[in-house]
Backbone as CSV, one residue per row, in Angstrom:
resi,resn,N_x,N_y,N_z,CA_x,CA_y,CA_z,C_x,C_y,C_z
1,UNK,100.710,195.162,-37.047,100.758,193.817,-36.496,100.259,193.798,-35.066
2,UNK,100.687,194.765,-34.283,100.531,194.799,-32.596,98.694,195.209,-32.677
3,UNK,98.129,195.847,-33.662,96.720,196.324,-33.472,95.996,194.608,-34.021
4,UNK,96.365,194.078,-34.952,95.716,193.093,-34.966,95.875,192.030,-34.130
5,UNK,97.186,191.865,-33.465,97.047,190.998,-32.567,96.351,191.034,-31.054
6,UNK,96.314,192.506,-31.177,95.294,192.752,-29.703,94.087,192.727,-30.320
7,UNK,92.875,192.832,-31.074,91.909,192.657,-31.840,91.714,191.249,-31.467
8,UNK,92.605,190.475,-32.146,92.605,189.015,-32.013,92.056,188.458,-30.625
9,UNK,93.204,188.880,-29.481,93.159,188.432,-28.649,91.709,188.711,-27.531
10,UNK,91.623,190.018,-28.034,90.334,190.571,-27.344,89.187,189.249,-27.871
11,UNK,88.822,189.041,-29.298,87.931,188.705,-29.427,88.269,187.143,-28.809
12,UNK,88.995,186.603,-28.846,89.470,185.421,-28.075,89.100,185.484,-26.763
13,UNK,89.554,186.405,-25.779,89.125,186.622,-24.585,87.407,186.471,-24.408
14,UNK,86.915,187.731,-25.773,85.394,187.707,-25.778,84.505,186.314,-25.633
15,UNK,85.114,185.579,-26.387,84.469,184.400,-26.819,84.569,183.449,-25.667
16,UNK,85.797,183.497,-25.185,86.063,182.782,-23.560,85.293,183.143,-22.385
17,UNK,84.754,184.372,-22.433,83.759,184.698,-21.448,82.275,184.144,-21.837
18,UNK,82.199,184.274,-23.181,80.550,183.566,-23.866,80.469,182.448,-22.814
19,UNK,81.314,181.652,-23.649,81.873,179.727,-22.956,81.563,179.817,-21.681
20,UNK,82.044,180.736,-20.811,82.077,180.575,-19.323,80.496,180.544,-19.181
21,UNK,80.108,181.847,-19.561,79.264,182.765,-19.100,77.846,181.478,-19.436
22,UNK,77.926,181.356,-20.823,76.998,180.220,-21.069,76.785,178.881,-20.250
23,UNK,78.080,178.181,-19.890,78.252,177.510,-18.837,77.405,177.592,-17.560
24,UNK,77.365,178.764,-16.749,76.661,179.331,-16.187,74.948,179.525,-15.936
25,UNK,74.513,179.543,-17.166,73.252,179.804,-17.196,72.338,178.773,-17.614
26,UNK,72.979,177.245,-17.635,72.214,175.859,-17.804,71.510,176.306,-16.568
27,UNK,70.122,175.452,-16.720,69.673,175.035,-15.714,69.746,176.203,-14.683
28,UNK,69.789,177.283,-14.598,69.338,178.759,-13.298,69.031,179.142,-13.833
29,UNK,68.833,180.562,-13.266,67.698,181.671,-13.297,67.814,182.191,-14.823
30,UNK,66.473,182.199,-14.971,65.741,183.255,-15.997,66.682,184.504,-16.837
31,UNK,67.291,184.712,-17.954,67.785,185.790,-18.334,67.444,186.564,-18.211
32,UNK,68.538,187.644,-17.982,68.298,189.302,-17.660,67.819,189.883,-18.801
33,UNK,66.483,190.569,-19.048,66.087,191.492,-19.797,66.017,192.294,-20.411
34,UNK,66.376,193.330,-21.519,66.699,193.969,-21.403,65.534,194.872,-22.727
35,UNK,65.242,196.510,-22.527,64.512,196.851,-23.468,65.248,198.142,-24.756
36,UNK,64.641,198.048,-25.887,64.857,199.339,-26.588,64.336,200.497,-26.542
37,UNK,64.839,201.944,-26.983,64.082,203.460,-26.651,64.580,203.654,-27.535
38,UNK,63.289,204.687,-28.311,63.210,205.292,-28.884,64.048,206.816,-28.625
39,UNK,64.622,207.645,-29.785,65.078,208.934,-29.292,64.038,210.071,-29.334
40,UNK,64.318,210.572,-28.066,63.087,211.566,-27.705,63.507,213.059,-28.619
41,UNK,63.738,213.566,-29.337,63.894,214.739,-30.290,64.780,214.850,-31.265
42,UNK,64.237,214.162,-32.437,64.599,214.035,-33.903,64.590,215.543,-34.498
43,UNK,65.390,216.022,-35.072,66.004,217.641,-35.746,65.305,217.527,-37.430
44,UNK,64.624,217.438,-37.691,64.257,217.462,-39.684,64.169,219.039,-39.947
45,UNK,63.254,218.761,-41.002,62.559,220.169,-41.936,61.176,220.132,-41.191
46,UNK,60.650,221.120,-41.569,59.067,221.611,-41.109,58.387,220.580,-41.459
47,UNK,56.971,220.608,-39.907,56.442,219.504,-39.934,55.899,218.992,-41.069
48,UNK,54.858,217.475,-41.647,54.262,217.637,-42.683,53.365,216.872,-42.018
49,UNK,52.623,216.530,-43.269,50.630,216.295,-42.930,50.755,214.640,-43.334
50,UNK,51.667,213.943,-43.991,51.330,213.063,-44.307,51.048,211.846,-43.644
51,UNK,50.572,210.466,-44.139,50.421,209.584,-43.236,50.898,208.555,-43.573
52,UNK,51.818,207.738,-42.486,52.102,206.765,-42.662,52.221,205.816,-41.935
53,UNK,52.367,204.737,-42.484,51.718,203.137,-42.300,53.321,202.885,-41.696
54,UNK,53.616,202.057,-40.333,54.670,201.629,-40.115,54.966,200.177,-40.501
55,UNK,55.102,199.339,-41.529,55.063,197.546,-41.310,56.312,197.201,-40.810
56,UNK,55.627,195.729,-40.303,56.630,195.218,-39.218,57.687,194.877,-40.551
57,UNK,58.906,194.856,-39.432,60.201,194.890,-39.827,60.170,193.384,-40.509
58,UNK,61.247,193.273,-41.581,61.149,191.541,-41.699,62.816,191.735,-41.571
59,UNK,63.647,189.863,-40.807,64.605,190.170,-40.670,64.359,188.442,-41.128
60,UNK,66.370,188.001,-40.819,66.367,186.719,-40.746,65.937,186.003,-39.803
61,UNK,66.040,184.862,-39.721,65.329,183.885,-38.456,66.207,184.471,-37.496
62,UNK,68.088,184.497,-37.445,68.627,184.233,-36.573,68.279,185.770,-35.612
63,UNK,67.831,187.037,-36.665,67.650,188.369,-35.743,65.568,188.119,-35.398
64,UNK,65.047,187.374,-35.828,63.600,187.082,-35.493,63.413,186.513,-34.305
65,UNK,63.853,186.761,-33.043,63.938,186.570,-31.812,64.165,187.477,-31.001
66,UNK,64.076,186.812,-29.617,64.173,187.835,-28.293,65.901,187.668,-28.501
67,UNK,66.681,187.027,-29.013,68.128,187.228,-28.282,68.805,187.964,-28.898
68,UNK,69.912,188.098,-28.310,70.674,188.800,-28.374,71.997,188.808,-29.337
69,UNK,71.964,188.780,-30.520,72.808,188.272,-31.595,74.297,188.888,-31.413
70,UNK,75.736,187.458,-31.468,76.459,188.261,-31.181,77.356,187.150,-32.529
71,UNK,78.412,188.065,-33.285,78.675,187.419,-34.166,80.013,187.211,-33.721
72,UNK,81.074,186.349,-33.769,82.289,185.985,-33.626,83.129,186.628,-34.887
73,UNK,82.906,185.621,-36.147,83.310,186.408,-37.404,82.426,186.201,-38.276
74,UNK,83.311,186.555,-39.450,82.065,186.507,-40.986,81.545,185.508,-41.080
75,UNK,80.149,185.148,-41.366,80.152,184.187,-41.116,79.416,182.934,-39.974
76,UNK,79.379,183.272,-39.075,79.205,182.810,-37.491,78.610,183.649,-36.825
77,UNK,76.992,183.086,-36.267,76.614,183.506,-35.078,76.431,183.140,-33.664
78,UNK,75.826,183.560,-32.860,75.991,182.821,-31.337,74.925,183.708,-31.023
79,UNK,75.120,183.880,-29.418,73.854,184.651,-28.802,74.803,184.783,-27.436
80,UNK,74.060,185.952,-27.198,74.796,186.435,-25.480,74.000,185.554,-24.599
81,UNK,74.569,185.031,-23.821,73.536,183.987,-22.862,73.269,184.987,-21.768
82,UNK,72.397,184.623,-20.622,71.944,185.466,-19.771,71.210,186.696,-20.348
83,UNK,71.174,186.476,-21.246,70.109,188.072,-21.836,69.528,187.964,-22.783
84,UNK,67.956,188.933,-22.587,67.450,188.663,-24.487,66.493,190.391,-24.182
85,UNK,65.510,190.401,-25.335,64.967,191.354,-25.546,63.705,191.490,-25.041
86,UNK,63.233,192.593,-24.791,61.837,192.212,-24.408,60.722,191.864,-24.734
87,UNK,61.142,191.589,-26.069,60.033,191.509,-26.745,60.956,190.447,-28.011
88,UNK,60.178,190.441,-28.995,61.112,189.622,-30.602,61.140,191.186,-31.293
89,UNK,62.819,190.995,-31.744,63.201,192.156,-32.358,62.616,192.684,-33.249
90,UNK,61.797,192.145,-34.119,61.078,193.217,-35.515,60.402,193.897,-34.402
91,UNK,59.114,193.564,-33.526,58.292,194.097,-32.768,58.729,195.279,-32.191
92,UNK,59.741,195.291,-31.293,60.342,196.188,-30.782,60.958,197.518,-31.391
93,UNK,61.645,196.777,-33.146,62.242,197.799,-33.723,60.823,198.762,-34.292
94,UNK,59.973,198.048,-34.470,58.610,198.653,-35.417,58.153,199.270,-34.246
95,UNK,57.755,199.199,-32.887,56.743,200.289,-32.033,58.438,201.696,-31.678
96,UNK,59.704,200.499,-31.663,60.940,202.302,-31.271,60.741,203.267,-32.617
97,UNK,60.258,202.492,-34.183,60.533,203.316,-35.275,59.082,204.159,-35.239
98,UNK,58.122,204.005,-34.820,56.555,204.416,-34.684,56.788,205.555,-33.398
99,UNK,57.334,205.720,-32.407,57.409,206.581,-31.468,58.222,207.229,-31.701
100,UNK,59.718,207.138,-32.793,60.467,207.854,-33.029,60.005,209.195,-34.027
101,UNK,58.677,208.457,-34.993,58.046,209.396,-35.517,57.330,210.475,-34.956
102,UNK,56.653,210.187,-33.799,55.806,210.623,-32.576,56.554,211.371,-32.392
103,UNK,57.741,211.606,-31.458,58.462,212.631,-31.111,59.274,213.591,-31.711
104,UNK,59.090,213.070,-33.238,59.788,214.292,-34.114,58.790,215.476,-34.482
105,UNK,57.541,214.604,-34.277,56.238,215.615,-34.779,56.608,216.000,-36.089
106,UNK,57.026,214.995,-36.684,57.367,215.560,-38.474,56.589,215.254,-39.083
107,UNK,55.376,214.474,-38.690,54.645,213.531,-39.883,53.198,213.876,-39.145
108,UNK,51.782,213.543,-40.120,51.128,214.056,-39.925,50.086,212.999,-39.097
109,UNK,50.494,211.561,-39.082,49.750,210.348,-38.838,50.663,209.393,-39.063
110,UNK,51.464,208.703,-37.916,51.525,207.316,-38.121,51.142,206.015,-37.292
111,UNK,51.327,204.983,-37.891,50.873,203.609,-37.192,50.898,202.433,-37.732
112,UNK,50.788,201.620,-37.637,50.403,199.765,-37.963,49.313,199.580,-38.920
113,UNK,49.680,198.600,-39.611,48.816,198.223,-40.768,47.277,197.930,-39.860
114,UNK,47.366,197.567,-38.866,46.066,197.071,-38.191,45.577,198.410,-38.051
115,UNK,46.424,199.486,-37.458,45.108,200.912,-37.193,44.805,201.227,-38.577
116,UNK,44.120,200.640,-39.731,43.867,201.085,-40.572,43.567,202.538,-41.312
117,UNK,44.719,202.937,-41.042,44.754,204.439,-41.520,44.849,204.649,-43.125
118,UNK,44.423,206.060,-43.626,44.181,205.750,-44.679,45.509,206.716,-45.913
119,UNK,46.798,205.824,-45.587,48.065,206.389,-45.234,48.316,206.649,-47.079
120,UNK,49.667,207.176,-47.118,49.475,208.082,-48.246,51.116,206.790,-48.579
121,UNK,51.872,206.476,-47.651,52.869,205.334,-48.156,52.764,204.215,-46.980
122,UNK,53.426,203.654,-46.975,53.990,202.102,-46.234,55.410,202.520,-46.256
123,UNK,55.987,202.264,-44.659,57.644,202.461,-44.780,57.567,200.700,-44.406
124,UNK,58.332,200.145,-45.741,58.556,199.023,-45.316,59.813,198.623,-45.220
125,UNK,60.549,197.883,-43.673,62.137,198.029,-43.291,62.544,196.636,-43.465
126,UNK,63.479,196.566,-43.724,64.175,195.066,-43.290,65.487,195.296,-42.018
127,UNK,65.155,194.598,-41.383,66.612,194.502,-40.569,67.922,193.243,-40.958
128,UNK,68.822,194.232,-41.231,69.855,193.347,-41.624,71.245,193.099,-40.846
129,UNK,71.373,194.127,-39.657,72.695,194.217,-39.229,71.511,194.167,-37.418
130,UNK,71.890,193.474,-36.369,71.491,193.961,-35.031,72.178,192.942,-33.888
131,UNK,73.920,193.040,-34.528,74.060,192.447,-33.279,75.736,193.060,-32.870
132,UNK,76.307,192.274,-32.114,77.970,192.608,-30.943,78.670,191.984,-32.202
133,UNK,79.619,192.450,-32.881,80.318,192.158,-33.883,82.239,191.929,-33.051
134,UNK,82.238,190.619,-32.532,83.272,190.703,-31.832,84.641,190.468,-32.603
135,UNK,84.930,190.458,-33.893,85.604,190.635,-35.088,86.474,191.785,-35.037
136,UNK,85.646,192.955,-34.624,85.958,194.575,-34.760,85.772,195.336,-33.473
137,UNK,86.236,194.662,-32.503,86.229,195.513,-31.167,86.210,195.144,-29.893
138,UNK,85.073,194.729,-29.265,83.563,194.493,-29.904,83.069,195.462,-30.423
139,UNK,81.917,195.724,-31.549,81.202,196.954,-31.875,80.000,196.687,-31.733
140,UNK,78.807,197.438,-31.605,77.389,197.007,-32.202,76.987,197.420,-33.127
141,UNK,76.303,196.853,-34.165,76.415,197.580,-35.143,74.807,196.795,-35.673
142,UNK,74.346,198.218,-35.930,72.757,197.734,-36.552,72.855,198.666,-38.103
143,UNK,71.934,197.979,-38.956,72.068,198.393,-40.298,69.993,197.832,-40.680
144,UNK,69.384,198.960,-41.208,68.337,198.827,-41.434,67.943,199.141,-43.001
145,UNK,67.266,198.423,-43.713,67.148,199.036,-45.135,65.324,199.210,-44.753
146,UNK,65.362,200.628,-45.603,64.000,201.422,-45.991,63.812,201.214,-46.795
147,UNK,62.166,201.281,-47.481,61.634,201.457,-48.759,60.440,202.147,-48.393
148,UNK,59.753,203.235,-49.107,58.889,203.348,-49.243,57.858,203.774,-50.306
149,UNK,57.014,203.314,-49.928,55.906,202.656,-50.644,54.718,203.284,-51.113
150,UNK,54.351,203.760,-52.007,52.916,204.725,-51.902,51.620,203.444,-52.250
151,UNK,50.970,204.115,-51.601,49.777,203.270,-50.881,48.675,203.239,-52.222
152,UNK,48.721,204.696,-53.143,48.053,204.567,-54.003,48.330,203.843,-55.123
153,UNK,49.794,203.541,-55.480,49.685,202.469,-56.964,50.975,202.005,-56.332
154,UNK,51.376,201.611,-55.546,52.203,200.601,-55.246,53.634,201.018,-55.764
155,UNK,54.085,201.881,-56.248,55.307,202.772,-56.430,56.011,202.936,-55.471
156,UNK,57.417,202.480,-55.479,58.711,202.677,-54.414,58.802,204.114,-54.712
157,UNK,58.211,204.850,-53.611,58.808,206.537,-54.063,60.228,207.020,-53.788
158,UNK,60.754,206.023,-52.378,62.416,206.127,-52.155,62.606,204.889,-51.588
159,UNK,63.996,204.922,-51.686,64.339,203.439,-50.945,66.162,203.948,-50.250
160,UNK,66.433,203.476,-49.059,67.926,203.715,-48.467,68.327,202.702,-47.480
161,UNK,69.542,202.569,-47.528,69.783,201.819,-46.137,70.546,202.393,-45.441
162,UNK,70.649,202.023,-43.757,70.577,203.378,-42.684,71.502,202.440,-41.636
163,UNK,72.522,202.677,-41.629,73.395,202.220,-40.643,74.611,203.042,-39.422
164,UNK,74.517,202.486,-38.329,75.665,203.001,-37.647,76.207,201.816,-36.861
165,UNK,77.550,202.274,-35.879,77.879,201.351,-34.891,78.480,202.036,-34.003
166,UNK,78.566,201.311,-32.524,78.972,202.585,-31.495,79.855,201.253,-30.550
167,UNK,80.966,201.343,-30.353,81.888,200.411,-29.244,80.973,199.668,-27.767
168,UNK,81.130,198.794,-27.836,80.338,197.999,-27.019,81.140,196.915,-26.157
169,UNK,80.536,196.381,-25.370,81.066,195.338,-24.246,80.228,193.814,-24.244
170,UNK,80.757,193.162,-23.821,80.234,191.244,-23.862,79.080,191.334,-22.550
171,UNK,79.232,191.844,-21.892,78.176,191.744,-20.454,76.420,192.033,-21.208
172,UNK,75.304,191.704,-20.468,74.345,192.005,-21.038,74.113,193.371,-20.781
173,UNK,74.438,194.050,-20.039,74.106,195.706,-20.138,74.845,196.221,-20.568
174,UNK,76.149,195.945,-20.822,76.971,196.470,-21.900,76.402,196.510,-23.305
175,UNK,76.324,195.539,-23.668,75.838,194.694,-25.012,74.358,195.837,-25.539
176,UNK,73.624,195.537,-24.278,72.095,195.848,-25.158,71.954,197.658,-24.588
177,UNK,72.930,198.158,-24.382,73.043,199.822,-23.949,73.800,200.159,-25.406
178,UNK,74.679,199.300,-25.785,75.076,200.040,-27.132,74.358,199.636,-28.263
179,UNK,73.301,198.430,-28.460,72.793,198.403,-29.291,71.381,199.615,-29.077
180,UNK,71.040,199.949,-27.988,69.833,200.836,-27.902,70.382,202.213,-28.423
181,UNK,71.975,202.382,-27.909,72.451,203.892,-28.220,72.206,203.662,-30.096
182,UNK,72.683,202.507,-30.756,73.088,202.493,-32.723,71.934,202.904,-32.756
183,UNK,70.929,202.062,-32.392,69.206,202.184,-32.790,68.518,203.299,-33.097
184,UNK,68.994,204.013,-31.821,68.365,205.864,-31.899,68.992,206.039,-33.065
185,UNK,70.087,206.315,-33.591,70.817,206.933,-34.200,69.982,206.619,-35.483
186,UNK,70.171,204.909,-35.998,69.272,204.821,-37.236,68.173,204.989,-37.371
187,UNK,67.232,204.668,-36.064,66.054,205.213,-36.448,65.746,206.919,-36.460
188,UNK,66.606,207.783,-35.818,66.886,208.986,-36.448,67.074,209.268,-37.710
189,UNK,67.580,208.788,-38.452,68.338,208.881,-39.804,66.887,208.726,-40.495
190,UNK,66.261,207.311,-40.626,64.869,206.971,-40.967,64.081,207.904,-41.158
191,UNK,63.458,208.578,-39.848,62.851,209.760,-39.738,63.115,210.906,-40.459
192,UNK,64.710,211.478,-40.509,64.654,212.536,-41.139,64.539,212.479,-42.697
193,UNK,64.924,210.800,-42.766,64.951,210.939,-44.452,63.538,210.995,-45.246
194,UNK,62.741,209.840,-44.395,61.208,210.190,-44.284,61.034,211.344,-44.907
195,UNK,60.970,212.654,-44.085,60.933,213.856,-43.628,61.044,214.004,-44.751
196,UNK,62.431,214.271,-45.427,62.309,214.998,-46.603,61.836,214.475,-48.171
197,UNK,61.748,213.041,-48.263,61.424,212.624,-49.267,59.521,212.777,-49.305
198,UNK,58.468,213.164,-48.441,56.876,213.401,-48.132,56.874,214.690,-48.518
């Protein structure tokens, strides 16, 4: 009883700072910015030769933006005011999941449907989970589903979905430091699974 009622109250508190905080940011300055990184040394199996095609992420409208998605409960979304992304989130998640490949050196070629490479699958992602889940903590919690795709007859050769969440805070550098920490993590996961299914 005493754990759910502090849960409760937290997210009550949470939501009372939104109100304020939103209050605040009519009419002044420009929201604070904030960007995603990629993790610089992914652990797999021995390198491989293959090539692959990164496509942009597809998500819902409400994660198809620069902001900052923060959910109250099941159900209900909002947005952190004073902050957004630097970019619109598929974009961002598709060049952190393309450099995450880069630095594992596991793969033999990857990139964007535009560098027309002459790739051996398509990892095609959806984003389904990328925001402050103030229900459960707060947490952040991102959840990405994989498929991939062979380029020669259109065959799902694997398909997974790749999630974590890591304790987070309502402030905008709180907020978008723990969604950058989940991110590495899944787009780690991505990579290695990659890895072994090529």
């Amino acid at each position: 009883m005493g754990v759910f009622l502090t849960t409760r109250r937290l997210a009550c508190a949470a939501l009372a700072c939104l109100s304020l905080a939103g209050c605040g940011v009519v009419g002044s300055t420009a929201p604070d910015t904030y960007d995603l990184t990629a993790p610089t040394t992914v652990k797999t199996l021995k390198p491989g030769r293959a090539q692959i095609v990164v496509a942009l992420p597809t998500a819902l409208q409400a994660l198809d933006s620069e902001r900052i998605l923060i959910r109250p409960k099941d159900g209900q979304v909002s947005y952190l005011p004073g902050a957004q992304w630097a970019d619109r989130l598929p974009q961002l998640v598709q060049t952190r999941l393309i450099q995450t490949f880069e630095n594992g050196q596991r793969i033999g070629t990857v990139g964007r449907p535009e560098d027309k490479l002459t790739a051996d699958v398509n990892l095609v992602t959806e984003i389904r989970n990328f925001e402050i889940d103030l229900s459960s903590g707060p947490v952040a919690i991102v959840t990405i589903s994989a498929r991939m795709v062979s380029e020669k007859d259109g065959r799902i050769v694997a398909a997974g979905n790749f999630t974590a969440s890591t304790p987070a805070g309502i402030t905008g550098p709180q907020a978008s430091a723990a969604l950058d920490q989940t991110l590495r993590d899944v787009l780690s996961k991505i990579v290695i699974w990659t890895a072994t299914k090529i």
